[in-house]
C-alpha positions as a printed NumPy array, in Angstrom:
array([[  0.   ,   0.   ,   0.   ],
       [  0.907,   4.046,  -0.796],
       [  1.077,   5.817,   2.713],
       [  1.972,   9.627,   2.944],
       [  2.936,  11.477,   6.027],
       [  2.933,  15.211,   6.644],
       [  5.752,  15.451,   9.111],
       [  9.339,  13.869,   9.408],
       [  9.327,  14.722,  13.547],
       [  9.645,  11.172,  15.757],
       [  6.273,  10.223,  15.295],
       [  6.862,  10.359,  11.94 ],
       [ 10.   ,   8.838,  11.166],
       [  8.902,   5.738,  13.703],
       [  5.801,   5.637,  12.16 ],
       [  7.5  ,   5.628,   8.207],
       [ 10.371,   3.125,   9.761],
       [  7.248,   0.268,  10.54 ],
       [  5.669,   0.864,   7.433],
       [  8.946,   0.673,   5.383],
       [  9.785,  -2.666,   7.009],
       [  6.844,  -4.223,   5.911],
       [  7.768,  -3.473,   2.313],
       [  4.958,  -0.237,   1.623],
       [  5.603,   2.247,  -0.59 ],
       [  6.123,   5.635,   1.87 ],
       [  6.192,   9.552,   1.287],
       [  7.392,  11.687,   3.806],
       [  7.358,  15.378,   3.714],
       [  8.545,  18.207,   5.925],
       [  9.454,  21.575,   5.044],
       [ 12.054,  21.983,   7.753],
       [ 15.233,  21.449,   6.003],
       [ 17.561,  19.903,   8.851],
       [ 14.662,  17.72 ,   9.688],
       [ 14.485,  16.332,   6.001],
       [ 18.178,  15.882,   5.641],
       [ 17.976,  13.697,   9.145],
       [ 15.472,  11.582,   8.034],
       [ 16.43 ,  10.982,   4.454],
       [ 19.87 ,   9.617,   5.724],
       [ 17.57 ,   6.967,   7.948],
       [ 15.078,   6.129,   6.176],
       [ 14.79 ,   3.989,   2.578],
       [ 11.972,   5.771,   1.159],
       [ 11.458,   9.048,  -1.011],
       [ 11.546,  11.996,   1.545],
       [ 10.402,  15.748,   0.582],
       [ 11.102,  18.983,   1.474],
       [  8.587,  20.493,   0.822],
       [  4.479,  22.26 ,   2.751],
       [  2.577,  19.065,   2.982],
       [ -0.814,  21.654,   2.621],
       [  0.25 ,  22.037,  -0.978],
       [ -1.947,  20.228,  -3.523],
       [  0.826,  20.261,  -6.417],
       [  3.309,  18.85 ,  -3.492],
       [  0.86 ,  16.124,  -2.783],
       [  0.039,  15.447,  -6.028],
       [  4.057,  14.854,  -6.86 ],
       [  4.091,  12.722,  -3.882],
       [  1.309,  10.535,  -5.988],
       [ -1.986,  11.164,  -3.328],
       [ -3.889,  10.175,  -6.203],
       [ -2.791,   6.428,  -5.914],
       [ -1.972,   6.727,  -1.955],
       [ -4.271,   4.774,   0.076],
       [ -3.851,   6.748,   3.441],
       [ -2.637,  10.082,   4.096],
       [ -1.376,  10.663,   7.905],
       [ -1.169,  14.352,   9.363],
       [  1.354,  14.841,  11.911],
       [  2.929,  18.326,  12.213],
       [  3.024,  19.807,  15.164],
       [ -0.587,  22.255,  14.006],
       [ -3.709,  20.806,  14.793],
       [ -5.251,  23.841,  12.331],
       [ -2.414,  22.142,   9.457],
       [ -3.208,  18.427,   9.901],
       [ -6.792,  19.492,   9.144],
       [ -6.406,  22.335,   6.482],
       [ -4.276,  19.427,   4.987],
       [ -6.808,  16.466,   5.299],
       [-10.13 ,  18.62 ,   4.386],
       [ -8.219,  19.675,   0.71 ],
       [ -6.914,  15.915,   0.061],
       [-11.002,  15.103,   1.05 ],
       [-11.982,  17.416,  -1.74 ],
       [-10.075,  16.556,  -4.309],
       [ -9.376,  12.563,  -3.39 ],
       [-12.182,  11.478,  -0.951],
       [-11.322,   8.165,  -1.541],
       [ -7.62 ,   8.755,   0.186],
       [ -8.012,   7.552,   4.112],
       [ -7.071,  10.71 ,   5.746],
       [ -5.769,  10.139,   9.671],
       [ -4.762,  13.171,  11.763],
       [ -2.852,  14.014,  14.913],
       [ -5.295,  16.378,  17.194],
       [ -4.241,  17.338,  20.549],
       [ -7.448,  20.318,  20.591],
       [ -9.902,  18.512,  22.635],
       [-12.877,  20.556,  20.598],
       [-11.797,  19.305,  17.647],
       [-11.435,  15.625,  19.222],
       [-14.506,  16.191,  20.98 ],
       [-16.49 ,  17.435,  17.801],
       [-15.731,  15.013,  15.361],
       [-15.895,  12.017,  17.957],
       [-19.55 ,  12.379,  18.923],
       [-21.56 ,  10.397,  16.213],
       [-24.955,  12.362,  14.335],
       [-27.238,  10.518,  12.188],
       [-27.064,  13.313,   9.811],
       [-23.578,  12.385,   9.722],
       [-23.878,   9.421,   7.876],
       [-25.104,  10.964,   4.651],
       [-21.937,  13.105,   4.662],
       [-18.208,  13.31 ,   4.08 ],
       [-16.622,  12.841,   7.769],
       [-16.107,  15.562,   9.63 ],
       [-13.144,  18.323,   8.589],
       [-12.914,  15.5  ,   5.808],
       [-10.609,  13.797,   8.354],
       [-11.746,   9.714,   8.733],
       [ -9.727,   9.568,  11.937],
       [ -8.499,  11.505,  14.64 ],
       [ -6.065,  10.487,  17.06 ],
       [ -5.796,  12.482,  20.221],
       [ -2.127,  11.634,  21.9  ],
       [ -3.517,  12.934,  25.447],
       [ -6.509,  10.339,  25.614],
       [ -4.171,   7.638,  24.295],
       [ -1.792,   7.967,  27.215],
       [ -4.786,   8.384,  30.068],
       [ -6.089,   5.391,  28.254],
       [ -2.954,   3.396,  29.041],
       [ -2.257,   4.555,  31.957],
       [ -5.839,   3.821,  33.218],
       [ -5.546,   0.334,  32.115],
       [ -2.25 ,  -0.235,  34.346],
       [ -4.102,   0.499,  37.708],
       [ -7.508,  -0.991,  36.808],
       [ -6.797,  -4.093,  39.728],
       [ -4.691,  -2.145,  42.781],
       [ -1.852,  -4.19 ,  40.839],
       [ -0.298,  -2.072,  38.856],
       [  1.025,  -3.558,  35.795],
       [  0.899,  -2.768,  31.775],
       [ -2.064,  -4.115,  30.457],
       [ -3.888,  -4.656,  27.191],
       [ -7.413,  -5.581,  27.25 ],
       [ -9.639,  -6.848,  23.667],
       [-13.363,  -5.661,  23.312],
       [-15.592,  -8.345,  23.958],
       [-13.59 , -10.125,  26.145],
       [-12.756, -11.537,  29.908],
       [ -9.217, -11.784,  28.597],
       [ -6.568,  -9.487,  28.71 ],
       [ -3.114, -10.178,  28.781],
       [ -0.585,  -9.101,  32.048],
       [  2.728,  -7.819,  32.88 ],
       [  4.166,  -9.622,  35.769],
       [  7.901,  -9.498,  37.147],
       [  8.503, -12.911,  38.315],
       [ 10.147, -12.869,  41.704],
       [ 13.129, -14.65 ,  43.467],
       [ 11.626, -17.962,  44.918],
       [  8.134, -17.21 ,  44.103],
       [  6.088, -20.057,  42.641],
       [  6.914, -18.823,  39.364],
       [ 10.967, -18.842,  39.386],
       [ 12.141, -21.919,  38.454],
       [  9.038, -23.534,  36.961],
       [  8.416, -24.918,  33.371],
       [  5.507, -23.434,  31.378],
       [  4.365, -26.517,  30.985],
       [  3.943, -27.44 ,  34.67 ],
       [  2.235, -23.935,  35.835],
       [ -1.287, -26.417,  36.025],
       [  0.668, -28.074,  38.493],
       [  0.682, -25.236,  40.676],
       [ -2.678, -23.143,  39.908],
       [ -6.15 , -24.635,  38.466],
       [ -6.466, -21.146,  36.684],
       [ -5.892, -21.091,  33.227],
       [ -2.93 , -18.594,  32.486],
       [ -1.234, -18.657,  29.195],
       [  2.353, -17.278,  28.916],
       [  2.848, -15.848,  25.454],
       [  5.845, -13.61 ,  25.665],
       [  9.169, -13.709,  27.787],
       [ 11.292, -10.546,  28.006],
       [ 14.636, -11.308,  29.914],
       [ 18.477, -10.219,  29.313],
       [ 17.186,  -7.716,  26.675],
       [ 15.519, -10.122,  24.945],
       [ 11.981, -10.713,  24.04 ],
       [ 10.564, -13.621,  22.427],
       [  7.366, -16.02 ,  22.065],
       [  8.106, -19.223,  24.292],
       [  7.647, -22.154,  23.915],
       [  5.709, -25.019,  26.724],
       [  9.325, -25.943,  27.701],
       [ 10.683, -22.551,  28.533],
       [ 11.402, -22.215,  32.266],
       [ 10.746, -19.118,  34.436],
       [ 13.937, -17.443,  36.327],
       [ 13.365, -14.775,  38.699],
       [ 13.881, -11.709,  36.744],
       [ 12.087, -12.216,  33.567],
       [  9.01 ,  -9.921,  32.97 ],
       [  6.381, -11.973,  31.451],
       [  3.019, -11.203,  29.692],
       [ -0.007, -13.872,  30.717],
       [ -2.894, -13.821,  28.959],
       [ -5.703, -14.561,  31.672],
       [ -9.409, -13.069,  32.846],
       [ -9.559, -10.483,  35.204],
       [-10.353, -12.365,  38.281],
       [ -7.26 , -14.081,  38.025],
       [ -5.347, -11.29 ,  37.872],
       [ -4.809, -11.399,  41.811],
       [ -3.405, -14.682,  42.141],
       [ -0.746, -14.555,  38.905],
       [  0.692, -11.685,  40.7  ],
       [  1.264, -13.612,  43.845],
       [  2.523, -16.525,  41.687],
       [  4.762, -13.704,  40.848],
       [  5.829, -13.515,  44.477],
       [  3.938, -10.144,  43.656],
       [  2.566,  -9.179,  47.694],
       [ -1.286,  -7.645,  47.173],
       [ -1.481,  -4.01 ,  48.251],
       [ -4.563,  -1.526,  48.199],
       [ -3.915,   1.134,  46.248],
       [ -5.539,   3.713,  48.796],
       [ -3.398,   7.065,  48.383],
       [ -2.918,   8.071,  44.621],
       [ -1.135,  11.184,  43.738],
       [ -1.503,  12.635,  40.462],
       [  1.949,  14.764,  38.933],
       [  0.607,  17.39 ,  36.572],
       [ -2.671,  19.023,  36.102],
       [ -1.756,  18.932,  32.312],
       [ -4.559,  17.235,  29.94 ],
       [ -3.396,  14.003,  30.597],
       [ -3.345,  14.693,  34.539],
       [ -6.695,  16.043,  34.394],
       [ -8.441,  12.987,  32.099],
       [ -6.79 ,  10.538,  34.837],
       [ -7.983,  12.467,  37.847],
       [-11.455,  12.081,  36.061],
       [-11.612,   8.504,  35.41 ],
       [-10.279,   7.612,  38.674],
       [-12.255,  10.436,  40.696],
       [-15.752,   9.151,  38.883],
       [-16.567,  12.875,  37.337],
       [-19.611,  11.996,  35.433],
       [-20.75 ,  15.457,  34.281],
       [-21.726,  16.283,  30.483],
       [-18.041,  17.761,  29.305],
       [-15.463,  16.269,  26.919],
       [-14.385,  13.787,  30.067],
       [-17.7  ,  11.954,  30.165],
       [-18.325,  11.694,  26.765],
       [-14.797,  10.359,  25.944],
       [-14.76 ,   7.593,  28.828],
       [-16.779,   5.585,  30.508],
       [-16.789,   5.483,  34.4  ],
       [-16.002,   2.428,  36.232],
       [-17.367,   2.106,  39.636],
       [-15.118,   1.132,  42.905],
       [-14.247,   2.302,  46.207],
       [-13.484,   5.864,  46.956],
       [-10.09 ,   6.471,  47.519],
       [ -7.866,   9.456,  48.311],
       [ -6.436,  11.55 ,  45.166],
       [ -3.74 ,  14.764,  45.565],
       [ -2.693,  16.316,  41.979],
       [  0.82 ,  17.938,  42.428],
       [  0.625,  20.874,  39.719],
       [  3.543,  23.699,  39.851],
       [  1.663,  25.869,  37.362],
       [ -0.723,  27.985,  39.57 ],
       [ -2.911,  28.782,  37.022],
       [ -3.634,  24.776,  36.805],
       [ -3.616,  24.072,  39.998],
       [ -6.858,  26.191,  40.072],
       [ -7.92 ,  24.942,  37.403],
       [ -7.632,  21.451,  39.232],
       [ -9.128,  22.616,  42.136],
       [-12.384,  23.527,  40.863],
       [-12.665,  20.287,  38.862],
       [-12.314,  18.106,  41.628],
       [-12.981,  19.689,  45.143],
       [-12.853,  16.059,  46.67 ],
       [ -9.066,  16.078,  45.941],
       [ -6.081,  17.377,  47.413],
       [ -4.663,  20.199,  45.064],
       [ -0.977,  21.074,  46.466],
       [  0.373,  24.102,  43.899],
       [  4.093,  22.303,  44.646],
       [  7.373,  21.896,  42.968],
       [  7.602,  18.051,  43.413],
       [ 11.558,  18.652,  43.222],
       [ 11.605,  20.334,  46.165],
       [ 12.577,  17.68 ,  49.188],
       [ 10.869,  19.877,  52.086],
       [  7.408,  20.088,  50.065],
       [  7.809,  15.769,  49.608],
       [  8.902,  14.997,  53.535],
       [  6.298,  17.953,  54.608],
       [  3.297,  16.236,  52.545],
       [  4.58 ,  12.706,  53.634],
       [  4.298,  11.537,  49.989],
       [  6.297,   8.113,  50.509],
       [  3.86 ,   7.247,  52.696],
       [  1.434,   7.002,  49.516],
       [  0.203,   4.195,  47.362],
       [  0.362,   5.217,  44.005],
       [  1.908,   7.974,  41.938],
       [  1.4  ,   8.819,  38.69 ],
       [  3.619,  11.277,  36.822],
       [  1.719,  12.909,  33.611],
       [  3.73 ,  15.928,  33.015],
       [  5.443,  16.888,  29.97 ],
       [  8.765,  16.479,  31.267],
       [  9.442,  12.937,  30.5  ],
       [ 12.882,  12.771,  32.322],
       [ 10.878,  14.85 ,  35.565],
       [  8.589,  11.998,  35.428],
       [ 11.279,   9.535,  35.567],
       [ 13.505,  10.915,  38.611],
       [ 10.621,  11.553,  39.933],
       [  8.821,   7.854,  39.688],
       [ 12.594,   6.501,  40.844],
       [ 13.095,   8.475,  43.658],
       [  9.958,   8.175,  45.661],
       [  9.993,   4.268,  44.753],
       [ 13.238,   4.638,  46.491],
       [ 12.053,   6.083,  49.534],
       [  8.856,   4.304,  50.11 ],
       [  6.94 ,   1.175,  49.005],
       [  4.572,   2.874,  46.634],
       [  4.21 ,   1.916,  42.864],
       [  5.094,   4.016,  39.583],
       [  3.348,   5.018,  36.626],
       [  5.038,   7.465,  34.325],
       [  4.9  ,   8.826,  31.012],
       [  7.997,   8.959,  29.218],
       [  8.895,   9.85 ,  25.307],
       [  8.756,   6.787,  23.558],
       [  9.867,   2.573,  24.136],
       [ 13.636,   3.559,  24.741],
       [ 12.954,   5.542,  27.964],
       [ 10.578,   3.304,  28.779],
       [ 13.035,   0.475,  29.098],
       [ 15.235,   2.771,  31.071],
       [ 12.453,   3.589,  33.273],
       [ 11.942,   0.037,  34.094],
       [ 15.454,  -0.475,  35.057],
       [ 15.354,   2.294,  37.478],
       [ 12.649,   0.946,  38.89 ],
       [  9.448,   2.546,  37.374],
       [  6.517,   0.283,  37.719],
       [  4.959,   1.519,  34.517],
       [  6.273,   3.45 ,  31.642],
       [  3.731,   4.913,  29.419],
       [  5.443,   5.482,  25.834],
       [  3.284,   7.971,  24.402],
       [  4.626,   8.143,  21.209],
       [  4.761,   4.888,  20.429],
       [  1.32 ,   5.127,  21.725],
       [ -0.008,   7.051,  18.793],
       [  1.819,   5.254,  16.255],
       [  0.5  ,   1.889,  17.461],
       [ -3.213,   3.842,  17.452],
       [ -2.574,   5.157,  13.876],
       [ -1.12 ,   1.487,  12.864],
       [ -4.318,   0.424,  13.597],
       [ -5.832,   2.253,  11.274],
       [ -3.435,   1.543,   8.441],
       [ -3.875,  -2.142,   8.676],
       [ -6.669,  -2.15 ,   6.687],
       [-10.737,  -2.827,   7.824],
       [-10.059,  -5.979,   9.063],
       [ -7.605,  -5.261,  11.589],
       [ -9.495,  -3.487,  14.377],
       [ -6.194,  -2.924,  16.34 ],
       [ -2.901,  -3.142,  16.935],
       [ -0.169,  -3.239,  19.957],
       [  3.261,  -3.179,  19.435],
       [  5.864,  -4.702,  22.259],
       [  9.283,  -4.153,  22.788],
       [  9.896,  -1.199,  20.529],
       [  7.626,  -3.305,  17.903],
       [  9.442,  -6.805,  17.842],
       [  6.009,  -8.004,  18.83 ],
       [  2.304,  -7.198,  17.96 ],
       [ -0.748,  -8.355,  18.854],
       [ -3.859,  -8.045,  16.14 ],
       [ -7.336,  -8.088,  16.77 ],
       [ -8.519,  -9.35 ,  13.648],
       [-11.575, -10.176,  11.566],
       [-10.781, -13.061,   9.404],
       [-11.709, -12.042,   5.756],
       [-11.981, -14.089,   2.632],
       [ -8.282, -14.041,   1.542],
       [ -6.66 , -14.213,   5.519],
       [ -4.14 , -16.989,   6.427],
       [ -6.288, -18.264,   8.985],
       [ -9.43 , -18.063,   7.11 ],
       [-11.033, -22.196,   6.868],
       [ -8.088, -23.068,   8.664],
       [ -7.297, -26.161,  11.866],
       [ -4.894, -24.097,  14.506],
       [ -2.199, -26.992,  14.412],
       [ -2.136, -26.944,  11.054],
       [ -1.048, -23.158,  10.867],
       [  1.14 , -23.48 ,  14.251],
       [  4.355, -22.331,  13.879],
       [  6.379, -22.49 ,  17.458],
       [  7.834, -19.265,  17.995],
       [  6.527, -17.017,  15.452],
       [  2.939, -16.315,  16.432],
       [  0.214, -17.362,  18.463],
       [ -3.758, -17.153,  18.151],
       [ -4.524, -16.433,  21.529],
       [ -8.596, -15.759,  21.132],
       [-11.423, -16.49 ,  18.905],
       [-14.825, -15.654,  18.666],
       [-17.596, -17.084,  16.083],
       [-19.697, -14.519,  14.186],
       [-22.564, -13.761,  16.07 ],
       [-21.064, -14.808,  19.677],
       [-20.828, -12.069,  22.672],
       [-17.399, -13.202,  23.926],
       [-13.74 , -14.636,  23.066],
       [-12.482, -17.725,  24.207],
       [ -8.964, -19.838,  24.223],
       [ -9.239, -21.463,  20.865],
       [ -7.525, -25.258,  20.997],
       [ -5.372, -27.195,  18.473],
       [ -8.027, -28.454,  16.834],
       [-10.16 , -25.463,  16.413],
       [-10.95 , -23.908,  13.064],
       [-11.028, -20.809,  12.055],
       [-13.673, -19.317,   9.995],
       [-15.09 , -16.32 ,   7.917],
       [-15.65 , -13.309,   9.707],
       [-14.251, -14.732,  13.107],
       [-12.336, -12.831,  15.138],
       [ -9.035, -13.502,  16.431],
       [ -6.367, -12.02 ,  18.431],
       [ -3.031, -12.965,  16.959],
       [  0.264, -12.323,  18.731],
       [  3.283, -12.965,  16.734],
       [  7.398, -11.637,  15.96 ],
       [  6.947,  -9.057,  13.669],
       [ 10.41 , -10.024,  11.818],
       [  9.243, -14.097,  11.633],
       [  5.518, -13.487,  10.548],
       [  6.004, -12.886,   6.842],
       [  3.725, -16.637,   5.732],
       [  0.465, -14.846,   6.687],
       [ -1.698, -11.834,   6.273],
       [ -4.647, -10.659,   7.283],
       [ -6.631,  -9.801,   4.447],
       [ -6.877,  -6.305,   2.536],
       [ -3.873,  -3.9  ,   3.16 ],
       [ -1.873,  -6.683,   4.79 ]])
């Protein structure tokens, strides 16, 4: 397929870098000179300097054979202008934009019958807000008062787990194949990330204390893989919030329950659970009021969290939970680090992209939200084609993990499991039949049929034998 991107920054390049090593035919175009020169020596694809709002530009770049065009300079006002004049001329061209203007978001997210006559809104066919992306994540990393990365697949009990396995816990030392002898809940190991090294295991591979795992497993097992894990249960009781920023605020409000008509409630949906106690940490006075107003029940300290008088005064290591949102990845970092190091509370923080998240989990950081490669796995999603309803990268993309509707021309499509299996290279890890509510474990002798959907995980650099149907 013909993909061009307006803007050669990170998200960019990573995004271009994916695409180009899955053999598509990639534009990218920036009009910043140095930026250009940067990523032409990187990347193998035709790069242009050049105003991506340009019709003659786009039309060199060949829009009218692209299939998708992807916005993503740093101007909300350009990704549009440049998506609404591509709509006009090629409304056939997928258009996907980068919007951090909650209006916009907001606007072109809530659906209207009399929208379904009409081109999409701003001629745009999807947004992708970077903010909600991140809260997203980082909601789904506290969801059990275990905090742990997370990735959960509509219309399913499943979801599959981060876990550290621990020095002499049940775990360390044990073959996957004997974990039924120690648990009579079904938990499915289907990655392995130790010594810098991730990979798809097989039932042989043996557990050593160190390894970070991800176990595919419902939600009310959750509790006891963690102590399996030698993980110890804790209540996650105090929460502190760092940065009344977007993403600060769109945390406080899933986890404080605002349900009020703004942008907040018509974005997410609120959970119930037990009250807890919040403080948001916000520097910035003019947020910090801004906080304050939006939710009274909290603790708003206007505080510079670098300052150790404000952290011993406020007793913050004596907290549960803290999650860093600001904009100052490496703040959120030393942060995270050095109040894990004085108390026993867990660490969520958002950091650039999958590099600093590594570091961050080597330092100690429970959780490292990569928002970058956040977005690109969101717009990947999209690029996949109308089968693939979404995609999640691992380990700086080595792995992914498809939710898929088998189409006519799939790999899977009429297929027996053990037939297909390949050890190593990818896994179906859930299936559901047309018509059916919910996913279950598929087994060797299942087959897989049209318009089923799966959830594959597989190596990215091994998976070349199959597809998925359309753009694949």
């Amino acid at each position: 397929m013909k993909v061009i991107i307006i803007g050669a920054g990170f998200t960019g390049t990573q995004l271009a870098k994916r695409l180009i090593s899955e053999r598509n035919d990639v534009v990218l175009i920036d009009k910043d000179e140095e930026t250009v020169r940067h990523a032409s020596n990187r990347l193998d694809c035709m790069v242009m300097q050049a105003s991506g709002n340009n019709l003659a530009v786009l039309e060199e770049a060949g829009i009218e054979k692209a299939d998708f065009l992807v916005a993503l300079t740093e101007s909300d006002e350009l990704n549009m202008i440049t998506c609404s004049l591509v709509d006009s001329v090629y409304p056939n061209v997928v258009k996907i934009a980068r919007v951090r203007n909650s209006d916009y978001y907001n606007e072109s997210s809530t659906p209207r019958k009399s929208r379904k006559k009409h081109r999409p809104p701003y001629g745009i066919n999807f947004m992708v807000h970077p903010d909600i992306e991140a809260a997203e994540a980082i909601v789904h990393a506290i969801k059990w008062d275990g905090v742990s990365e997370s990735i959960d697949f509509k219309g399913s009990d499943y979801q599959i787990v981060s876990a550290l396995v621990r020095q002499n816990s049940k775990f360390d030392g044990l073959a996957l194949q004997d974990i039924k002898d120690v648990t009579k809940r079904q938990y499915l190991v289907v990655y392995i990330e130790g010594d810098n090294l991730a990979y798809i295991p097989k039932g042989s591979a043996v557990l050593h204390a160190g390894d970070r795992i991800g176990v595919l497993c419902k939600a009310e097992d959750t509790e006891e893989l963690f102590f399996l894990c030698g993980e110890a249960k804790r209540q996650l009781n105090k929460i502190a919030i760092l940065g009344a920023g977007r993403v600060g605020l769109w945390v406080a409000s899933r986890l404080l329950h605002k349900k009020r008509k703004s942008f907040f409630a018509k974005v997410f949906s609120i959970p119930q659970e037990l009250r807890k106690e919040y403080a948001i940490i916000e520097k910035d006075e003019a947020l910090a009021k801004n906080a304050a107003m939006l939710f009274p029940e909290a603790s708003i300290f206007k505080a510079d969290i670098t300052d150790e008088g404000f952290v011993e005064q406020e007793r913050l290591d004596t907290y549960d939970l803290l999650i860093a949102t600001t904009n100052n990845y490496e703040l959120n970092i030393v942060t995270a680090a050095y109040l894990k190091s004085i108390g026993n509370l867990k660490t969520v923080g958002l950091v650039t992209n999958s590099q600093y998240a590594r570091i961050a989990n080597n330092v100690g950081v429970d959780v490292a939200i990569p928002t970058k490669d956040v977005v690109i796995d969101a717009i990947m999603s999209h690029l996949r084609g109308r089968f693939v309803t979404r995609i999640h990268t691992l380990f700086e993309g080595e792995i992914e993990i498809a939710e898929v509707t088998v189409s006519q021309d799939s790999f899977f499509n009429g297929k027996v499991l053990k037939d297909t299996h390949v050890e190593g290279v990818f896994l179906v890890l859930l299936r559901k039949k047309q018509g059916e509510d919910k996913y279950s474990i598929p087994r060797g002798d299942t087959r897989i049929e049209l318009n089923d959907s799966i959830v594959v995980l597989y190596d990215k650099d091994k998976h070349t034998g199959f597809g998925f149907g359309e753009h694949q």
